[in-house]
C-alpha positions in Angstrom: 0.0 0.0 0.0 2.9 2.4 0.9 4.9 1.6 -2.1 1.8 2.3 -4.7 1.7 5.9 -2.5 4.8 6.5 -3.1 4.6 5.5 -6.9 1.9 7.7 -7.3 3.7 10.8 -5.8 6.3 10.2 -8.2 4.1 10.0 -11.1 2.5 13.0 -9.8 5.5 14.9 -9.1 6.9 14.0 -13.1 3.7 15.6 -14.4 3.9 18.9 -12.4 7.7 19.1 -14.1 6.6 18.8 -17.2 4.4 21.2 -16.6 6.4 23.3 -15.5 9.1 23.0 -17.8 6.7 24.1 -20.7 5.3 27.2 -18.7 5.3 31.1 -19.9 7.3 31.7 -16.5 9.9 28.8 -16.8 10.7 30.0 -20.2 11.4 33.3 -19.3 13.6 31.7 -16.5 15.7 30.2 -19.0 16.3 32.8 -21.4 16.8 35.7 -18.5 19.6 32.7 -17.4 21.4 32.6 -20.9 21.2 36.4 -21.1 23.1 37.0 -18.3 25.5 34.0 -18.9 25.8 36.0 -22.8 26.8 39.0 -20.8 29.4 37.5 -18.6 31.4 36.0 -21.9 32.3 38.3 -24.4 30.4 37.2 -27.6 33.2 38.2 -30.2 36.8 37.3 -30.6 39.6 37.5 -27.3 41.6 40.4 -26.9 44.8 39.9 -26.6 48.1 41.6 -26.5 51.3 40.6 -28.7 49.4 38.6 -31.4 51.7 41.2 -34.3 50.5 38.9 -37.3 46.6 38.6 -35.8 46.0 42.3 -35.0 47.4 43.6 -38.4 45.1 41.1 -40.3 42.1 42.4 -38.2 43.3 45.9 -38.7 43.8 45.5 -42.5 40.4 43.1 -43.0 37.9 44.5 -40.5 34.5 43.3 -42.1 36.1 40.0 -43.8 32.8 37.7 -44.2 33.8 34.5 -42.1 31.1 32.9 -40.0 31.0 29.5 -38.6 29.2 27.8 -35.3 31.6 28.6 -32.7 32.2 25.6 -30.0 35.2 24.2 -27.8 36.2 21.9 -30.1 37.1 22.0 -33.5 39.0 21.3 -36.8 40.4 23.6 -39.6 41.2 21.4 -42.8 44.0 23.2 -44.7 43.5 23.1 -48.4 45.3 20.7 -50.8 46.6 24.0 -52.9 47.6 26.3 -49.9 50.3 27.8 -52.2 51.2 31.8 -51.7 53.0 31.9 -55.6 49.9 29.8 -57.1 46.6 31.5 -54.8 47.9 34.2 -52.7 44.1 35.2 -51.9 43.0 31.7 -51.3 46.1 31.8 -48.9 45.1 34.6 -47.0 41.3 34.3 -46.5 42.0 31.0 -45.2 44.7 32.1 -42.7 42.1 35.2 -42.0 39.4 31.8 -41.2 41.6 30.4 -39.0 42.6 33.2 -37.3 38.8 34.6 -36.1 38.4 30.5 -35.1 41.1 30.8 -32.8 39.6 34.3 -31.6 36.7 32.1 -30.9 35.8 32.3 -26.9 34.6 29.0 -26.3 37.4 27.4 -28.2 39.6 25.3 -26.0 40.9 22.3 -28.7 41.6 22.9 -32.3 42.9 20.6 -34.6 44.9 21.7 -37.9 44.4 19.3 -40.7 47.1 19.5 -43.4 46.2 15.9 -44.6 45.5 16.9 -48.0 48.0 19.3 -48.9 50.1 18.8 -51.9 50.8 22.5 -53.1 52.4 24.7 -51.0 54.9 27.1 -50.3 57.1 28.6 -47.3 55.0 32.0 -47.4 52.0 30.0 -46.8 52.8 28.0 -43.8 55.2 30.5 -42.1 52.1 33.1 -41.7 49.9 30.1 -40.7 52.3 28.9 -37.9 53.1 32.1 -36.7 49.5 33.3 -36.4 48.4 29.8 -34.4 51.1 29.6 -32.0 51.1 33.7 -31.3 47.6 33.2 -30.5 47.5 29.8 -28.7 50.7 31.2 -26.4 49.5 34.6 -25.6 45.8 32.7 -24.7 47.7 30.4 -22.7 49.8 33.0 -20.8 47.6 36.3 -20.6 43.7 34.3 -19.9 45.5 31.0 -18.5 43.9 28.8 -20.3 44.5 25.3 -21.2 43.9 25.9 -25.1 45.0 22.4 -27.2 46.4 22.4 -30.6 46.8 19.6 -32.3 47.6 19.2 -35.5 48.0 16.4 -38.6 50.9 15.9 -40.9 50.5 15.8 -44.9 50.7 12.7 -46.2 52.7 14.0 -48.8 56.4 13.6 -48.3 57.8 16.9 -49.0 54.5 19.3 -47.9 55.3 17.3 -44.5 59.1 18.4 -44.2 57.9 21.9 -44.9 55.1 21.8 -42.0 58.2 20.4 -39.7 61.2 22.5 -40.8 59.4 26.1 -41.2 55.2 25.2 -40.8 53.6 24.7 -37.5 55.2 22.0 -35.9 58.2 23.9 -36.0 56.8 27.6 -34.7 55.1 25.3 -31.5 58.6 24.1 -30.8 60.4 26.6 -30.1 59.8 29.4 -27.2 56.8 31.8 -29.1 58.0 34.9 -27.2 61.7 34.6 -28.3 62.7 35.9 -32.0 63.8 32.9 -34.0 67.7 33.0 -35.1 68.0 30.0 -36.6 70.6 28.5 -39.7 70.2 24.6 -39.9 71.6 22.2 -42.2 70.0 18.6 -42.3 70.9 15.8 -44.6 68.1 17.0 -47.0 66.7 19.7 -46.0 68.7 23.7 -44.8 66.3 26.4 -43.2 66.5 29.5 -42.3 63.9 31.2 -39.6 65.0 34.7 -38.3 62.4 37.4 -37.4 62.4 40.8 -35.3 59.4 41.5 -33.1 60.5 41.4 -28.9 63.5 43.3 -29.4 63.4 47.1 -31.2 66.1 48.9 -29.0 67.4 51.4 -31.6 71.3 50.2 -30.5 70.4 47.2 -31.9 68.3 47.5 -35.0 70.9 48.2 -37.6 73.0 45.9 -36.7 70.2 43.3 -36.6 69.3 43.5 -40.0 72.9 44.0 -41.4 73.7 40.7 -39.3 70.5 38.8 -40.7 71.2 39.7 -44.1 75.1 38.7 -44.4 73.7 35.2 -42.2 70.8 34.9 -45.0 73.5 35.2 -47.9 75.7 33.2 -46.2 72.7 30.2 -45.8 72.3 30.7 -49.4 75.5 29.9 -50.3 75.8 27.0 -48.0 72.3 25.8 -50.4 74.5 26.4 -53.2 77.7 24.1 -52.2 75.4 21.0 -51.9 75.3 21.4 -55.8 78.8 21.4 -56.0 78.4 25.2 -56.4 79.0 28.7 -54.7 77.7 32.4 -54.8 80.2 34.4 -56.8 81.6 37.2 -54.2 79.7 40.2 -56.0 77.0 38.3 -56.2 77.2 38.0 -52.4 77.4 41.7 -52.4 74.7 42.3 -54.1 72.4 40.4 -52.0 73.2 41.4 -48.9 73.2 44.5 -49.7 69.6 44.0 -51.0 68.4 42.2 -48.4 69.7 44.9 -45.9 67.6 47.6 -48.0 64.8 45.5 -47.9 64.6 45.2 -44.4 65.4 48.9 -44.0 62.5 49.7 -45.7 60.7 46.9 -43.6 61.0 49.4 -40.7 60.7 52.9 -41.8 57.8 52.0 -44.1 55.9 50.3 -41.7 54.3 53.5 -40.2 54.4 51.8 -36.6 56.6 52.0 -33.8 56.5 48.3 -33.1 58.9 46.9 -36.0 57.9 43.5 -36.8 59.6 41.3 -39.8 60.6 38.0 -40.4 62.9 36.2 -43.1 62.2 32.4 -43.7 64.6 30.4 -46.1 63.8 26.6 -47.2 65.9 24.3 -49.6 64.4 21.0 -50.5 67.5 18.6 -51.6 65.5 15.9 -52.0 65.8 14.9 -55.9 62.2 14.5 -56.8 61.0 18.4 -55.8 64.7 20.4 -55.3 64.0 23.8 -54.7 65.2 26.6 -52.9 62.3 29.6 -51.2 63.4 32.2 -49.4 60.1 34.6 -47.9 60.5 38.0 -46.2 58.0 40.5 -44.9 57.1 42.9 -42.7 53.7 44.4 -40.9 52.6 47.5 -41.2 51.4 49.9 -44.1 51.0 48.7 -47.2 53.1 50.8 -50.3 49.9 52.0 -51.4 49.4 53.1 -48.0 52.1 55.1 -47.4 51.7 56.8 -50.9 48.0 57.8 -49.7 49.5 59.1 -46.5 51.8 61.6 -48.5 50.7 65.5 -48.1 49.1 66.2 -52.0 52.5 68.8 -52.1 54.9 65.8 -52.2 57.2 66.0 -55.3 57.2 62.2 -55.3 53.6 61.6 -54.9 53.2 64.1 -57.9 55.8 61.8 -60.0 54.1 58.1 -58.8 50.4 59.8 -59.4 51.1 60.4 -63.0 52.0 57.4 -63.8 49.0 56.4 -62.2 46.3 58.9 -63.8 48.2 57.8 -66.9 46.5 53.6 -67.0 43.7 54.2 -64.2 40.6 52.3 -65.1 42.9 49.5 -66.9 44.1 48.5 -63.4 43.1 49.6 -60.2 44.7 52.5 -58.7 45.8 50.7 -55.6 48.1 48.3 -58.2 49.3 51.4 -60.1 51.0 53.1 -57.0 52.5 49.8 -56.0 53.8 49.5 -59.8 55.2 52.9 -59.4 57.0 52.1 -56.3 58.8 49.4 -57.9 60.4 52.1 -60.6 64.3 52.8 -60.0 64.4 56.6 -58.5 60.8 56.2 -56.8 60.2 56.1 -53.0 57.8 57.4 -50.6 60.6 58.6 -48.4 62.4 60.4 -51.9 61.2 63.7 -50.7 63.4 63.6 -47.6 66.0 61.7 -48.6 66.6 62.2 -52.8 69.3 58.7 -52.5 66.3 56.4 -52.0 64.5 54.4 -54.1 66.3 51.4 -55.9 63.2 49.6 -54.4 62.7 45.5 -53.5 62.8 44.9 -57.2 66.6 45.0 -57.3 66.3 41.6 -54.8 63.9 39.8 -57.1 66.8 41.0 -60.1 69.5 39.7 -58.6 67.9 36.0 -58.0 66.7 35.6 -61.4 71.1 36.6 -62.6 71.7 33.8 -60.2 68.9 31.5 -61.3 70.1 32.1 -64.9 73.6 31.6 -64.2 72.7 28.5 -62.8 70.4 27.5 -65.5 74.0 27.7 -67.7 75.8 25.5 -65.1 73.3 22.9 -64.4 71.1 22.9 -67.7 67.9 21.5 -66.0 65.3 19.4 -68.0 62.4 20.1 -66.7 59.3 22.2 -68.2 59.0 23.2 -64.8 62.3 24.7 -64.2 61.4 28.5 -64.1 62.1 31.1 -61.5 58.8 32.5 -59.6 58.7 35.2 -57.5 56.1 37.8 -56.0 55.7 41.1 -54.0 52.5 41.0 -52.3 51.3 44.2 -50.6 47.7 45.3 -49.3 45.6 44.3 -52.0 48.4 44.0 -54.7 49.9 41.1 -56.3 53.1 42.0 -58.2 54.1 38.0 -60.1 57.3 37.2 -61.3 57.9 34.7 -63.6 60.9 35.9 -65.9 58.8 37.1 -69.0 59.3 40.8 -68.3 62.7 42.5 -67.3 64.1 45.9 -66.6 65.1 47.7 -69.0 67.0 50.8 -68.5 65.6 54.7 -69.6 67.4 58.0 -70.3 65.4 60.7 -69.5 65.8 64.3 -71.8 68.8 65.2 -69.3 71.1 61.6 -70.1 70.3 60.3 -66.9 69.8 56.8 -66.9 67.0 55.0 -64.4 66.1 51.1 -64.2 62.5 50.5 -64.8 60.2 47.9 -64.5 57.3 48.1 -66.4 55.7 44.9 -67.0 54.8 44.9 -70.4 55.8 44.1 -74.1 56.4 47.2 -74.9 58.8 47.5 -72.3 57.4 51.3 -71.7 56.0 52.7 -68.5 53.0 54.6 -71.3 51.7 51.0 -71.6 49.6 49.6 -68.7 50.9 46.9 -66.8 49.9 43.4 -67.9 47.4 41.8 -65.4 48.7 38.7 -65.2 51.5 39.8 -63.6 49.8 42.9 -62.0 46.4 42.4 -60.9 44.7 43.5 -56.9 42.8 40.7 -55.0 39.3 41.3 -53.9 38.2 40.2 -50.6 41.4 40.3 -48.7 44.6 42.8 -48.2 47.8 42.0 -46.5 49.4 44.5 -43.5 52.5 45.4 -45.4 54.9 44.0 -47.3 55.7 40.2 -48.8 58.4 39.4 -50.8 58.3 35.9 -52.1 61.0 33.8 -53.9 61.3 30.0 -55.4 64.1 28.7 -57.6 63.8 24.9 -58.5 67.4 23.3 -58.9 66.3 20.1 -61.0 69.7 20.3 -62.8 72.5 17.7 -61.9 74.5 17.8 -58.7 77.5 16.4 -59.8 81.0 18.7 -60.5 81.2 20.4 -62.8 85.0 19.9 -64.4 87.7 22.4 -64.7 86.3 23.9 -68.6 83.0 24.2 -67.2 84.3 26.2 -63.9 
């Protein structure tokens, strides 16, 4: 008798829940519950401090269209053509995806799925392992959480050596709040990772980048001598010296106190894919950027804005300033300082000398033996494949200029053409990236005293 009481109680109880549970008041309950819980955690992205690579793509891309259903646990499938030479846009919109998931407050696992890369490029993964582990370190040292990232390998040979050597894997190795000063030589594989972003004392800055540029060359020439060949000495020169200027205009074009850059070399000995990539850029203003920031009485503004008015509507104007950048004499800092302005051009020059003059050496077979090279800056792509050279003009006075203009016609009156000139249109990169890939397919054996 007691037990079918107590049955019925329960029964009774079970109703009046349900009951409950489906009343006006109840309701209300529950969503005055997850209001205040929606309060409490920030809806958008994490603020943090010290993520260089994250805030400058938020700065630069402000209302880039990403949604996706935010939870704690998650995976990001890399693309099987995450190549910076062959999609730079692709490249960036996905590293702009990744970067608002990580942002994500309720993330707290991630994993990175490179499983079906097979194109790919040093550009590409250095900017996607440097913008994970900034932003998975500073979360796990400034909000203390206990953030996971895992991530999975390519199952292609070569695309897995580049995620361990210069990707992901190796940015979550090392200490993420050091620079990286590193020069390695494996069996197969030499790498170069050196950056600037802790350490901006002005003591040290010139002789920072004067030190990372000679190291570079020197990295390069060690790439060379496991061909069974070496960077002639003005050769050396030359790069360095290019380099330097390249990172000097790294810094005082940035338009920020905080000068960030980074340098990241890769050489592939492997015989199947040899190739050598070197990748260097900085954060910051764009070159269009700091051509719009001129005062309308700048001299050299006048000079790049003719060229400009001269194919607008052809290409867009962005493009155009960033063409006119490139010209020998042209720089936004001309106006205070009438030496500059051999630009980053002269860097992509003197690699496709050294790429021909090994071309001679080595004769390689392959179709796919050509140079490729790019300068990618807020919304311009600048592609370099060896059809177009510099050519050198006299002006009225006899004074003799290198120019780059990117045509047939080899004149700076003809437009640029687009397929080596053209402006991406969803996405813009914070500053400037410089981007360079040589394949050496040609033999390795030495070469005999004649051919010396």
């Amino acid at each position: 008798m007691k037990k079918n009481k107590n049955t019925k109680n329960k029964v009774r109880k079970a109703k009046l829940k349900k009951i409950q549970k489906k009343s006006i008041s109840n309701k209300k309950r529950i969503r005055r519950k997850n209001r205040l819980r929606a309060e409490r955690k920030p809806k958008n992205s994490i603020l943090l401090s010290d993520t260089f690579i994250s805030d400058w793509l938020v700065r630069a891309n402000p209302k880039f269209p990403f949604r996706f259903d935010a939870k704690s646990k998650m995976k990001f499938k890399i693309p099987a053509i995450f190549d910076i030479f062959k999609n730079p846009e692709v490249v960036l919109k996905e590293i702009l995806k990744l970067n608002k998931i990580l942002l994500n407050r309720r993330l707290d696992y991630i994993t990175i799925d490179h499983r079906k890369l097979v194109k790919y490029g040093i550009g590409s993964e250095a900017l996607l392992g440097l913008l994970a582990t900034e932003i998975i370190s500073n979360r796990r040292k400034q909000l203390d959480e206990k953030i996971t990232l895992k991530g999975l390998y390519p199952a292609v040979q070569g695309a897995k050596q580049i995620v361990k050597s210069i990707g992901l894997a190796r940015e979550l190795e090392g200490d993420p709040f050091e620079d990286a000063t590193e020069h390695e030589h494996e069996e197969n594989v030499h790498y170069f990772r050196y950056d600037n972003r802790y350490y901006n004392a002005p003591s040290t800055r010139v002789n920072k980048k004067s030190e990372v540029a000679k190291e570079c060359v020197r990295y390069l020439d060690d790439c060379m001598r496991s061909h069974n060949l070496s960077l002639k000495e003005n050769s050396k020169n030359r790069l360095s010296a290019c380099l330097g200027e390249v990172l000097d205009n790294a810094e005082e074009h940035s338009g920020t106190n905080k000068l960030i850059w980074y340098v990241r070399g890769y050489f592939n000995n492997v015989k199947e894919e040899r190739y050598l990539e070197l990748s260097v850029f900085n954060l910051g203003n764009s070159i269009f950027d700091n051509f719009d920031n001129l005062p309308e009485s700048s001299k050299i503004k006048k000079v790049a804005s003719n060229y400009v008015m001269r194919h607008k509507g052809k290409i867009k104007e962005e493009s155009l300033f960033t063409v006119a950048a490139l010209q020998g004499d042209v720089s936004t800092k001309k106006d205070s300082d009438p030496t500059r302005g051999q630009g980053s051009v002269t860097l992509i020059e003197n690699f496709e000398s050294i790429y021909e003059e090994y071309c001679k050496l080595r004769k390689p077979n392959s179709l796919e033996s050509i140079a490729e090279m790019n300068i990618i800056s807020g919304r311009t792509v600048v592609h370099f494949d060896g059809k177009y050279k510099s050519v050198v003009e006299e002006n009225k006075y006899g004074e003799e200029r290198f120019i780059m203009p990117f045509n047939e016609l080899h004149s700076l009156n003809a437009p640029p053409d687009k397929r080596s000139v053209y402006t991406m249109n969803d996405v813009k990169f914070p500053g400037v990236m410089i981007n360079i890939r040589m394949p050496l397919k040609g033999s390795t054996e030495p070469l005999d005293e004649v051919k010396k």
